[in-house]
N, C-alpha and C positions, 0 to 999 in steps of 0.2 A: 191144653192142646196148642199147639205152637204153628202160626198162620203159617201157610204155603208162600214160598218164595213162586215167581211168576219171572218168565224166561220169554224173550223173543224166538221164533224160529228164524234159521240161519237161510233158510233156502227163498226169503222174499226180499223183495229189492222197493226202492221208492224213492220218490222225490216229491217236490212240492211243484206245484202247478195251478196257480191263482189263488185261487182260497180253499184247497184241495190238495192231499199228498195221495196219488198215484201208486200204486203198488203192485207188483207181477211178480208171481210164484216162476223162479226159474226154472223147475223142471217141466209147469202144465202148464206153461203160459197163462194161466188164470189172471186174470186182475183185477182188482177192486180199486175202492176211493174211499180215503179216511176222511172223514169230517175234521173240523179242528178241536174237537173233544179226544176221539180215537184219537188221532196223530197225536196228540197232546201224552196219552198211555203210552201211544209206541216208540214215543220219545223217552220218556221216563221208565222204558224198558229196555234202553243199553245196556243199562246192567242189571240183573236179575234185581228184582223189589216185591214184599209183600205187597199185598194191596194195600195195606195201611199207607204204609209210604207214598204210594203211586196219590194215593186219596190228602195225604201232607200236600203233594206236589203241586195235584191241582187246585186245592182248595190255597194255595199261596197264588197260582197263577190267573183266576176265576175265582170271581165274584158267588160264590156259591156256598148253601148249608151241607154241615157235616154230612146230613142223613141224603139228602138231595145227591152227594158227591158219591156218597157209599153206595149207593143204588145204584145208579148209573155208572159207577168203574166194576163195581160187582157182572152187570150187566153186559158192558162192554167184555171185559176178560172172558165170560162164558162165549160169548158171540164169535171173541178173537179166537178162544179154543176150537170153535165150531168150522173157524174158519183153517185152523191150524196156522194162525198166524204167531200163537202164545201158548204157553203151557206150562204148569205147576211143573218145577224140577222134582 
């Protein structure tokens, strides 16, 4: 079975703001705040990436175990879907 590629959605906007990246949904105004883990994902989701890669990324960028990493961007991606900030193409 061949991993899911993993896509930013186009309709959210953001910036960085102290130790926080800022984000608002341009059609519902919604807005949230990525930690520096998240942002770290949604950084490495310019261009579509499995998760594998997304988990290369961080675990280059952060001090962290495979298993630890896989958990938590597994994690994250589901949450990001939930929020529709991300989505398996």
């Amino acid at each position: 079975m061949t991993e899911a590629v993993w896509q930013r959605a186009v309709d959210w906007v953001g910036t960085e703001v102290e130790d926080s990246f800022v984000m608002i949904h341009l059609d519902t105004g919604t807005y949230l705040t990525l930690n520096r883990t998240a942002s770290a994902v949604w950084d490495a989701l310019e261009t579509p990436q499995t998760q594998g890669a997304i988990e290369d990324r961080l675990r280059a960028q952060f001090d962290v175990d495979a298993s630890t990493c896989s958990a938590a961007v597994g994690n994250l991606l589901a949450e990001m879907r939930g929020h529709q900030l991300a989505s398996p193409v």
